[in-house]
TORKOL-4160 file (C-alpha; in steps of 0.2 Angstrom, whole numbers, padded with zeros to 4 digits, m for minus):
348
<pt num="1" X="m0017" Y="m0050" Z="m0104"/>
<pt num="2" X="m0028" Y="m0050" Z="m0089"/>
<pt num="3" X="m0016" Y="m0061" Z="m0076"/>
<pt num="4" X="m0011" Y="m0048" Z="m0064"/>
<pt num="5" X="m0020" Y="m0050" Z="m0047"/>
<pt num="6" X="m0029" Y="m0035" Z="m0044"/>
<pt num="7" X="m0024" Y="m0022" Z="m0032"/>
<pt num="8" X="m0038" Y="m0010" Z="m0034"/>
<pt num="9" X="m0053" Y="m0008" Z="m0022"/>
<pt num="10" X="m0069" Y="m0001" Z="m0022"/>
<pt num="11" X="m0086" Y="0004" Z="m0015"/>
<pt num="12" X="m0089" Y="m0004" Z="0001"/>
<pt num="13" X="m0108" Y="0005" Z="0007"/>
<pt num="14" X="m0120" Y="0018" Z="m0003"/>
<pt num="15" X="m0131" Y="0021" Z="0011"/>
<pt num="16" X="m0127" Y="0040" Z="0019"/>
<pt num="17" X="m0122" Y="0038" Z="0037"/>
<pt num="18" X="m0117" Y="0051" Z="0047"/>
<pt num="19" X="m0099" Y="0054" Z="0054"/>
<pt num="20" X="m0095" Y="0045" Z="0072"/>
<pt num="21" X="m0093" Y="0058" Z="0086"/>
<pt num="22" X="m0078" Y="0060" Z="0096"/>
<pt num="23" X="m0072" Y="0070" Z="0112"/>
<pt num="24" X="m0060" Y="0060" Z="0120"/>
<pt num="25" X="m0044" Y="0069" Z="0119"/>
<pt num="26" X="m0035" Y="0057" Z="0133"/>
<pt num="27" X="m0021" Y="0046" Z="0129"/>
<pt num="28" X="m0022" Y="0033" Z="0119"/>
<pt num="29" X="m0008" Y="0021" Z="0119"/>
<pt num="30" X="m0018" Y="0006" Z="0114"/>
<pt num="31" X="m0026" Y="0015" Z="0098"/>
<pt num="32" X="m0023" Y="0018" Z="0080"/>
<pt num="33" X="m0031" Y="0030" Z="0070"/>
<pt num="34" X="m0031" Y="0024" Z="0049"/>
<pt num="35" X="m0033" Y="0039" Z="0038"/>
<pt num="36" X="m0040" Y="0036" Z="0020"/>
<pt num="37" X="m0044" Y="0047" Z="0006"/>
<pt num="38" X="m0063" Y="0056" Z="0004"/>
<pt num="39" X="m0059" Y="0060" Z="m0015"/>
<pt num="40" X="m0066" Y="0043" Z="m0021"/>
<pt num="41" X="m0082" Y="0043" Z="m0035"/>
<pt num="42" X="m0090" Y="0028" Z="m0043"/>
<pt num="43" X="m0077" Y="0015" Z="m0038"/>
<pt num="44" X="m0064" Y="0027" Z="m0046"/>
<pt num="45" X="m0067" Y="0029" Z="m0062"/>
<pt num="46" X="m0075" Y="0047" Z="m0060"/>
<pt num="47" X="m0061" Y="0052" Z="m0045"/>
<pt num="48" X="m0050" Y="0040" Z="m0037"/>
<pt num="49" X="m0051" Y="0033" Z="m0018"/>
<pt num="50" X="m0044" Y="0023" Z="m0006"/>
<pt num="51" X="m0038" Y="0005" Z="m0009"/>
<pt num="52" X="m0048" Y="m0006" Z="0000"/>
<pt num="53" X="m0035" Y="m0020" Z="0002"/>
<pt num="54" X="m0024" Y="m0007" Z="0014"/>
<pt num="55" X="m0038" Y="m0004" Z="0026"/>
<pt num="56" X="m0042" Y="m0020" Z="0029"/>
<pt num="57" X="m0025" Y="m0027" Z="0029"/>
<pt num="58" X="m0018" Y="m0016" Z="0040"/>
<pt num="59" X="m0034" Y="m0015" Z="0051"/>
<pt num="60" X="m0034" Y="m0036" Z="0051"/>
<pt num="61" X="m0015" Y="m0032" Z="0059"/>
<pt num="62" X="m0018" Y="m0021" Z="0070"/>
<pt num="63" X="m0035" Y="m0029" Z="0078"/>
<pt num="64" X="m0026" Y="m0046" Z="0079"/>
<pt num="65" X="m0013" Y="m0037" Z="0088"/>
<pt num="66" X="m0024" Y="m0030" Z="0103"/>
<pt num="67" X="m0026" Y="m0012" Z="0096"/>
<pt num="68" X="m0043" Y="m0002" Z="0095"/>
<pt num="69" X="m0044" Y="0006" Z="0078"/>
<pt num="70" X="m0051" Y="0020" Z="0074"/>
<pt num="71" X="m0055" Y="0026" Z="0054"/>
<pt num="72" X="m0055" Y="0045" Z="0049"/>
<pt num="73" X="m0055" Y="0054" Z="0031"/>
<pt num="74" X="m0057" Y="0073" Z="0026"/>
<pt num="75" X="m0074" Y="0074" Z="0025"/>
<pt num="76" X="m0081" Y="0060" Z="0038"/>
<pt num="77" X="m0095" Y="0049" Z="0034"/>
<pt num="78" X="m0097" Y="0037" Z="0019"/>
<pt num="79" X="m0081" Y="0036" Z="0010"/>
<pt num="80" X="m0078" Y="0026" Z="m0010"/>
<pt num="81" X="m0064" Y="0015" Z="m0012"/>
<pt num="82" X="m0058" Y="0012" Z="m0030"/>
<pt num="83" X="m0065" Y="m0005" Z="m0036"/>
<pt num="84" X="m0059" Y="m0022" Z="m0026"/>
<pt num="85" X="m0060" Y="m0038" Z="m0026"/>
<pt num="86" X="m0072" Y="m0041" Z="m0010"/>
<pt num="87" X="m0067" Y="m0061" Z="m0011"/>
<pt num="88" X="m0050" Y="m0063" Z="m0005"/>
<pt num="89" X="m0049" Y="m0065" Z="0011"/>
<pt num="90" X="m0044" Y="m0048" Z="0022"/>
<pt num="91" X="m0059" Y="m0040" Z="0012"/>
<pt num="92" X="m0073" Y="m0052" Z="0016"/>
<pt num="93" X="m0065" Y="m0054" Z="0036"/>
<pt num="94" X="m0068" Y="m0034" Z="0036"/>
<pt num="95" X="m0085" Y="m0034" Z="0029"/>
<pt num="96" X="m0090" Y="m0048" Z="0042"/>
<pt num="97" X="m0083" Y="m0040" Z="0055"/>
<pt num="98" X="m0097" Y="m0029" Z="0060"/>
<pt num="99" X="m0088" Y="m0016" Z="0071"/>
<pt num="100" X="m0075" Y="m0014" Z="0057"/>
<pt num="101" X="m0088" Y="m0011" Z="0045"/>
<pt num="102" X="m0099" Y="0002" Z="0057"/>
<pt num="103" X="m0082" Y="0014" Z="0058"/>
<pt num="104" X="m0078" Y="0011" Z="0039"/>
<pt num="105" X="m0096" Y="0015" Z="0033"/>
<pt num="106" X="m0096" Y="0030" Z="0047"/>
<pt num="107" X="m0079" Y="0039" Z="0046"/>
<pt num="108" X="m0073" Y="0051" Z="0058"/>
<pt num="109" X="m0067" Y="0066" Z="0053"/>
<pt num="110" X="m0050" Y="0072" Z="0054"/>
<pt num="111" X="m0057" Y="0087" Z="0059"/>
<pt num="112" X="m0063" Y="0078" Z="0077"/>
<pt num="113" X="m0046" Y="0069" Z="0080"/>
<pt num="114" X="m0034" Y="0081" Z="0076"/>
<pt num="115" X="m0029" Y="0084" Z="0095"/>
<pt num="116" X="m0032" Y="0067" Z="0100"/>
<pt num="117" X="m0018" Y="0055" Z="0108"/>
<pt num="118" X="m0016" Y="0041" Z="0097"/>
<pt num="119" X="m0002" Y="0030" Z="0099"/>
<pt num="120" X="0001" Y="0028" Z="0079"/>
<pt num="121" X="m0005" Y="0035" Z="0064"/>
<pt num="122" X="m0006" Y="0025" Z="0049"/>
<pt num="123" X="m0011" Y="0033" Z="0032"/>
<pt num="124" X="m0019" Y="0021" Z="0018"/>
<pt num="125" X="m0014" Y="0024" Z="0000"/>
<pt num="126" X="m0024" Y="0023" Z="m0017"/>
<pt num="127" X="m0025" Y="0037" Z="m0028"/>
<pt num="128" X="m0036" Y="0048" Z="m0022"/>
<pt num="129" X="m0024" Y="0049" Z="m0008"/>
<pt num="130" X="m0014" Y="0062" Z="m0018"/>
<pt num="131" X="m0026" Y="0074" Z="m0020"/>
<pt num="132" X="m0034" Y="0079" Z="m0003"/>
<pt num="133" X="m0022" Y="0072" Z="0011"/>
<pt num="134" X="m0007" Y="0081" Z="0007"/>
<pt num="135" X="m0016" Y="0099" Z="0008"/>
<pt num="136" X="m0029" Y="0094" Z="0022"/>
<pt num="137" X="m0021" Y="0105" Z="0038"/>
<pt num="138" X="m0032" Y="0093" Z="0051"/>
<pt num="139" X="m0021" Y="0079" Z="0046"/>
<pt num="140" X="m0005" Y="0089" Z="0045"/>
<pt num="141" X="m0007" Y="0097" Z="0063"/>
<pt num="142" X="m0012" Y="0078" Z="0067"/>
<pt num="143" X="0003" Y="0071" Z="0060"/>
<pt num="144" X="0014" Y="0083" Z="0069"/>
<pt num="145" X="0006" Y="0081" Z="0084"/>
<pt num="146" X="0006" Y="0062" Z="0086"/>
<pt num="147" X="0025" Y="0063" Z="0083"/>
<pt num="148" X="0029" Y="0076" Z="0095"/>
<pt num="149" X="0021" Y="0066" Z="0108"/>
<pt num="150" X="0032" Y="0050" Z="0102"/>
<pt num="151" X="0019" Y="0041" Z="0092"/>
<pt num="152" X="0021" Y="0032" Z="0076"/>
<pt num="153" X="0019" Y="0041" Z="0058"/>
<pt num="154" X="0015" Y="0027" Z="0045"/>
<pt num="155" X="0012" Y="0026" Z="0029"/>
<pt num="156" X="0010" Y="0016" Z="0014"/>
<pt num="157" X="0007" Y="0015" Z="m0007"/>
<pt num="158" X="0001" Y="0033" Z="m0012"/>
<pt num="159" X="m0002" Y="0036" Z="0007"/>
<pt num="160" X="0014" Y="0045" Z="0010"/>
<pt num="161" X="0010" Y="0059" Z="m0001"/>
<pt num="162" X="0002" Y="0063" Z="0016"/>
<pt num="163" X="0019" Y="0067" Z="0025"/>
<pt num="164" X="0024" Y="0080" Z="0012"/>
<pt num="165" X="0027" Y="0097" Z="0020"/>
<pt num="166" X="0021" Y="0093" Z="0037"/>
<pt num="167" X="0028" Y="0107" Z="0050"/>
<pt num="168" X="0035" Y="0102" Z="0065"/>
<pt num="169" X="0038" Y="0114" Z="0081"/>
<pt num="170" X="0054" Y="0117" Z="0080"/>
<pt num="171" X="0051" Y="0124" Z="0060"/>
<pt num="172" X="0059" Y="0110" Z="0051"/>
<pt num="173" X="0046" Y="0096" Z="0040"/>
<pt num="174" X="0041" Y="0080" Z="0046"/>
<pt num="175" X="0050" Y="0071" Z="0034"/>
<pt num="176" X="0065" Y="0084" Z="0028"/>
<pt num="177" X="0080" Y="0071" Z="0029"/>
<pt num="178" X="0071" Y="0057" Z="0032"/>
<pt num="179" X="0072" Y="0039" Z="0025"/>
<pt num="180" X="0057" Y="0036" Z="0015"/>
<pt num="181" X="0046" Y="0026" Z="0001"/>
<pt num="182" X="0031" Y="0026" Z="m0009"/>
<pt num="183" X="0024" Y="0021" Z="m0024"/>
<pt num="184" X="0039" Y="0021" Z="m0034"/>
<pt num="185" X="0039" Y="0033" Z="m0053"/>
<pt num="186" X="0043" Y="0016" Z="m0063"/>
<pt num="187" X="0026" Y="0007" Z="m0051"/>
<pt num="188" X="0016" Y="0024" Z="m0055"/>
<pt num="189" X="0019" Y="0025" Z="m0074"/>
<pt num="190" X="0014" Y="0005" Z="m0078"/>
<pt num="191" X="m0003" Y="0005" Z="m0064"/>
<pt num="192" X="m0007" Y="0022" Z="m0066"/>
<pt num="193" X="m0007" Y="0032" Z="m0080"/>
<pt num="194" X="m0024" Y="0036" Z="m0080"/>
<pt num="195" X="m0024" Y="0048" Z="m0067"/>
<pt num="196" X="m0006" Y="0056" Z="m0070"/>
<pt num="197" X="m0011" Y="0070" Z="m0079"/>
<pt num="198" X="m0020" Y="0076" Z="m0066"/>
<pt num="199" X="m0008" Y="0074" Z="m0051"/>
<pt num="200" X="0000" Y="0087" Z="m0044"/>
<pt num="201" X="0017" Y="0078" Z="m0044"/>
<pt num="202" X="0023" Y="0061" Z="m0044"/>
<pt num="203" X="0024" Y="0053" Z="m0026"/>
<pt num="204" X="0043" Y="0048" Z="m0026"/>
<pt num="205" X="0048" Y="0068" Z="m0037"/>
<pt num="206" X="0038" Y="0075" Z="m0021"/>
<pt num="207" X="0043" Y="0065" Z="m0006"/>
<pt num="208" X="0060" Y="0068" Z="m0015"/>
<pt num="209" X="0056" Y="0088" Z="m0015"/>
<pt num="210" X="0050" Y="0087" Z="0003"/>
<pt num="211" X="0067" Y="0085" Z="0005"/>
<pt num="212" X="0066" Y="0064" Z="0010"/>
<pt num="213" X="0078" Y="0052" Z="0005"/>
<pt num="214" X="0067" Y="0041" Z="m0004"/>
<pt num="215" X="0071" Y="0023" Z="m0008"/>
<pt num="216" X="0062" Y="0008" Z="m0016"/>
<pt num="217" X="0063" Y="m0011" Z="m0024"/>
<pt num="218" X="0057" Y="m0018" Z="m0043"/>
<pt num="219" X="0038" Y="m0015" Z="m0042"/>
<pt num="220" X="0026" Y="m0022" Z="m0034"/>
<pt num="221" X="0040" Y="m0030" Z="m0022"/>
<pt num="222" X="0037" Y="m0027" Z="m0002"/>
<pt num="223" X="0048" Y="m0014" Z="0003"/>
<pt num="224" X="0047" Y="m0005" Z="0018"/>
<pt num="225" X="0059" Y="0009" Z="0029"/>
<pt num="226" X="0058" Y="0013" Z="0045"/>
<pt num="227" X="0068" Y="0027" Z="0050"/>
<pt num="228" X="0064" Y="0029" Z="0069"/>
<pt num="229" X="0047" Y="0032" Z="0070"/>
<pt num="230" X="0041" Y="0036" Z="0053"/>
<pt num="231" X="0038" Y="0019" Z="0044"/>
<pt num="232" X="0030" Y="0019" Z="0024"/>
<pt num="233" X="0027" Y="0007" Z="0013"/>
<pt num="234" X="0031" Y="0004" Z="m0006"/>
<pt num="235" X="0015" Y="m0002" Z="m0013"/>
<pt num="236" X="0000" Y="m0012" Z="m0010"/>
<pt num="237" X="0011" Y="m0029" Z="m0005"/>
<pt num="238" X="0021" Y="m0017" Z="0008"/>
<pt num="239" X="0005" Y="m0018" Z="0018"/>
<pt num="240" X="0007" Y="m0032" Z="0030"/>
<pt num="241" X="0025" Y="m0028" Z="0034"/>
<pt num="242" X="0022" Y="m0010" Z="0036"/>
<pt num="243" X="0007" Y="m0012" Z="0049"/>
<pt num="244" X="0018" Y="m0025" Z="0057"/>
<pt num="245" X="0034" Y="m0014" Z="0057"/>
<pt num="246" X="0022" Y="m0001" Z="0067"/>
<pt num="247" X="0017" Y="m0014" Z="0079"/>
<pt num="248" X="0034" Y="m0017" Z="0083"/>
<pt num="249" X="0038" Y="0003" Z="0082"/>
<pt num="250" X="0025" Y="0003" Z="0098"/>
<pt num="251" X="0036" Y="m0008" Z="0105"/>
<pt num="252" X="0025" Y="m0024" Z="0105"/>
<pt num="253" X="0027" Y="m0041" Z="0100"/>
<pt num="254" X="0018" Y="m0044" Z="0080"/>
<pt num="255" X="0007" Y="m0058" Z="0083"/>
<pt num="256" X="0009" Y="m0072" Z="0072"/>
<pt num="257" X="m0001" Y="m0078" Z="0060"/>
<pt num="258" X="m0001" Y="m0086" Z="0041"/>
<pt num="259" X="0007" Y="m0080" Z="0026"/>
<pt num="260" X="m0006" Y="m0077" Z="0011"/>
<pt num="261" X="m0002" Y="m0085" Z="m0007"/>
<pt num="262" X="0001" Y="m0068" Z="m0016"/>
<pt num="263" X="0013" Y="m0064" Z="0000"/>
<pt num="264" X="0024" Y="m0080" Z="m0002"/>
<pt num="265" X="0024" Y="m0075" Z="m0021"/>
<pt num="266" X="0029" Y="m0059" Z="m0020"/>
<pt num="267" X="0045" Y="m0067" Z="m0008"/>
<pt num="268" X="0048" Y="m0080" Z="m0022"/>
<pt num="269" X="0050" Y="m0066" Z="m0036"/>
<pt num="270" X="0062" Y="m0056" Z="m0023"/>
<pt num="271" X="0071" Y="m0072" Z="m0020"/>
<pt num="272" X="0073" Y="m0074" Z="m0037"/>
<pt num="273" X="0080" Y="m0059" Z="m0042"/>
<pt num="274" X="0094" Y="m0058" Z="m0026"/>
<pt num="275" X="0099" Y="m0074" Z="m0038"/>
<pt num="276" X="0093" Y="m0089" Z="m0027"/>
<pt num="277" X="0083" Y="m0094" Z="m0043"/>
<pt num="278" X="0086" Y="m0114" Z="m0042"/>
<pt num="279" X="0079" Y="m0115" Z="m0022"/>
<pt num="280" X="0063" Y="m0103" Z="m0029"/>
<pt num="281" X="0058" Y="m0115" Z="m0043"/>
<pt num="282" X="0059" Y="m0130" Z="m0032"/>
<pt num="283" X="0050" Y="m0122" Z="m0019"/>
<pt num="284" X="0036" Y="m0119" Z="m0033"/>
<pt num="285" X="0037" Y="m0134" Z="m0040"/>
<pt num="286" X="0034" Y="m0143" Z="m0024"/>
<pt num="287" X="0018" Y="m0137" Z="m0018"/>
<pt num="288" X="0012" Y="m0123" Z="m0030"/>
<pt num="289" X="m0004" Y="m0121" Z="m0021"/>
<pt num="290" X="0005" Y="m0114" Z="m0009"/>
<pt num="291" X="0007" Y="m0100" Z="m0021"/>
<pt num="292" X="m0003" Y="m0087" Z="m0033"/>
<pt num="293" X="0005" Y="m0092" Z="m0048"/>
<pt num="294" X="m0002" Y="m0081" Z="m0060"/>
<pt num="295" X="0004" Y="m0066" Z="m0049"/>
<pt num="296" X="0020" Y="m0074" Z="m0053"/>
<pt num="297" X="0017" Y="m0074" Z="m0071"/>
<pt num="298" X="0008" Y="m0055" Z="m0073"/>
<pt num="299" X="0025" Y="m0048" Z="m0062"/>
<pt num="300" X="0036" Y="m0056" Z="m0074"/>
<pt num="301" X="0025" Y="m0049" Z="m0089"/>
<pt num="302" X="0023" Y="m0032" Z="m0081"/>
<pt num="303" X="0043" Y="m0030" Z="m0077"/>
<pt num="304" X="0048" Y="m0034" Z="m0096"/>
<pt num="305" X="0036" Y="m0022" Z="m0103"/>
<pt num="306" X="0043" Y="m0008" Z="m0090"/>
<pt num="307" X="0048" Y="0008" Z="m0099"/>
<pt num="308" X="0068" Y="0009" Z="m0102"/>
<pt num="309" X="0072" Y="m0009" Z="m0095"/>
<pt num="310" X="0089" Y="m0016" Z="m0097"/>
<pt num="311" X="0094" Y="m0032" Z="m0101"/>
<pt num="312" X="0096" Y="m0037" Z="m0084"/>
<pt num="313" X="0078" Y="m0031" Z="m0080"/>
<pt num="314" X="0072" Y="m0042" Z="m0097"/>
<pt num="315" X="0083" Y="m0057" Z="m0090"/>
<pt num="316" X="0075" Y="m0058" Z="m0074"/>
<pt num="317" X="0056" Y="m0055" Z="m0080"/>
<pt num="318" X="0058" Y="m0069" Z="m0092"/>
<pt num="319" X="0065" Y="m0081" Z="m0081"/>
<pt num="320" X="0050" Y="m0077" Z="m0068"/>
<pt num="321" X="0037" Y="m0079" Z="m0082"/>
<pt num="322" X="0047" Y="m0096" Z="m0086"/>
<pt num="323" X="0047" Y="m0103" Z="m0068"/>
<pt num="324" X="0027" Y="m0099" Z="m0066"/>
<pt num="325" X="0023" Y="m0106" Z="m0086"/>
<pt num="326" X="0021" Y="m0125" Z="m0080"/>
<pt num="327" X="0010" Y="m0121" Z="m0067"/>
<pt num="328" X="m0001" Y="m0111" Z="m0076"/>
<pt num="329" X="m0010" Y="m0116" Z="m0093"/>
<pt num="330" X="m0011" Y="m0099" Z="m0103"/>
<pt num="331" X="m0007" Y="m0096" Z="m0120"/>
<pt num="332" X="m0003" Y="m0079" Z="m0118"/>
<pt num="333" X="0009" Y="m0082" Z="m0106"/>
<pt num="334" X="0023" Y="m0091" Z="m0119"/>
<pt num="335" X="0017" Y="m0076" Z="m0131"/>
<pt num="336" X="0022" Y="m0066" Z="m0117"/>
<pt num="337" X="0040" Y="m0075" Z="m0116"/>
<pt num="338" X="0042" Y="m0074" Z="m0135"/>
<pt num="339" X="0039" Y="m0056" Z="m0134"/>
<pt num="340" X="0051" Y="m0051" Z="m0121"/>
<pt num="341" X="0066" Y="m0063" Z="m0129"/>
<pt num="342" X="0064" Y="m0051" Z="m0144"/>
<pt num="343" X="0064" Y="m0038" Z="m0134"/>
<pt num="344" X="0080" Y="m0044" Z="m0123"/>
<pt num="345" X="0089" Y="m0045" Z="m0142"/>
<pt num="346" X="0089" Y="m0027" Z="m0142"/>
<pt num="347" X="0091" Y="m0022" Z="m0125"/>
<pt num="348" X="0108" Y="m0013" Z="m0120"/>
């Protein structure tokens, strides 16, 4: 049933460009520095990437707020994000933008900004993230670094894989006793099976393992912890608040700006399920354009097929997929319901 908005990305340039230079090892306290992943092939289907909507939303955040960004991966130079959906609206505002573009389609290496001053660190998820950031020493010396110094560690989706086993000074790890989250196991066994066999460990059993006290929402919600100033994210809808938290973390002000549909639906479902169900499906009902109603629909479809789910779980789901079905003219949907009341007859 193909309702779920996407959250994958993909292949932004093709064109080899080498990897921007940089000496200034100075301090920063107006610049980020985003890390993505250089494992990405072919869009992700022969090795996972980056996810494109997390770069661009966080850089979109972190521009509006006055910060200079900076982007770095492993290996420098071009670097493939998993397949995307370039026509919403953070994508096509970073393919526009020229200068984001140039940085993006000329990475830096973590190599050349390991002993750099930047006043944050933000590391992006998708999949590919769990394969060379977590054993790449550039970034861990980096990550240590830029907390010593009192910058901000951040994280998001897959991208805290990063923070795993990270050394600090002093011999403890980065993250040992540290409130944390990440792409939860019950998120990582419904979006990505696919790549599971070859992962080294599950996010949460390793950020769990690294000794972090990990802790997440129902999937796909927008969760995010700070715990001083190491801030992650849960998934691909933590992204806005997570960049924001960081702003905040540097002690400034987050600009304001506009709510996106999926972000005022992915609120809705959370309302929903802390029991305010009546004040959600009016809020829908009155101006559903305001919302992405098939994400509605698609969480709803997802969250009663998760693995194990009780009849609470089944409860909710259905009462979601019932709010969004009047909005949203698809046959499969009310299939969905059917199947998901059958389901709750058996549930425990």
């Amino acid at each position: 049933m193909k309702i779920l908005a996407s959250v994958a990305l993909g292949l932004l340039a093709t064109a080899a460009i080498p990897a921007q230079a940089s000496t200034d090892t100075g301090a920063r306290p107006d610049r980020v520095l985003l890390v993505i992943s250089s494992n990405g092939v072919d869009q992700g289907q022969t090795r996972p990437g980056f996810e494109m909507d997390e770069l661009s939303q966080a850089y979109a955040v972190f521009a509006d707020n006055g910060l200079t960004v900076d982007i770095a991966s492993p290996k420098g130079g071009i670097v493939v994000a998993d397949k995307f959906n370039p026509k919403k609206s953070f994508n096509s505002r970073f393919a526009d933008d020229r200068v984001a573009s140039a940085k993006l389609n000329a990475t830096l290496t973590l190599a050349s900004v390991r002993d750099q001053h930047y006043a944050a660190v933000f590391v992006v998820g998708g999949k590919g993230a769990m394969f060379d950031l977590p054993v790449d020493v550039d970034l861990k010396s980096l990550l240590a670094q830029t907390y010593e110094r009192g910058g901000v560690i951040s994280a998001v989706c897959h991208g805290p894989a990063a923070l795993m086993n990270v050394p600090m000074k002093d011999g403890t790890s980065l993250i040992a006793g540290r409130a944390v989250t990440g792409l939860s196991n019950e998120e990582e066994l419904l979006f990505g099976k696919k790549w599971l066999p070859a992962f080294p460990v599950l996010l949460e059993d390793g950020l769990r393992g690294a000794g972090a006290r990990f802790s997440e929402a129902p999937m796909m919600l927008n969760h995010v912890v700070t715990d001083g100033r190491i801030i992650t994210g849960q998934n691909p809808y933590s992204t806005f608040s997570t960049a924001e938290a960081v702003v905040r973390a540097m002690g400034r002000k987050v600009a304001p700006r506009e709510l996106l549909a999926e972000e005022h639906s992915i609120a809705l479902i959370s309302q929903m399920l802390a029991g305010d169900t009546k004040a959600a499906q009016q809020s829908l009902n009155a101006n559903p354009a305001r919302y992405d109603v098939p994400l509605i629909a698609a969480w709803g479809l997802y969250r009663s097929k998760t693995p194990g789910a009780d009849r609470k779980m089944i409860e909710g789901a259905i009462a979601i997929m019932e709010t969004a079905l009047p909005h949203y003219d698809e046959p499969q949907l009310a299939a969905a319901i059917a199947e998901a009341r059958t389901k709750l007859a058996t549930a425990s």
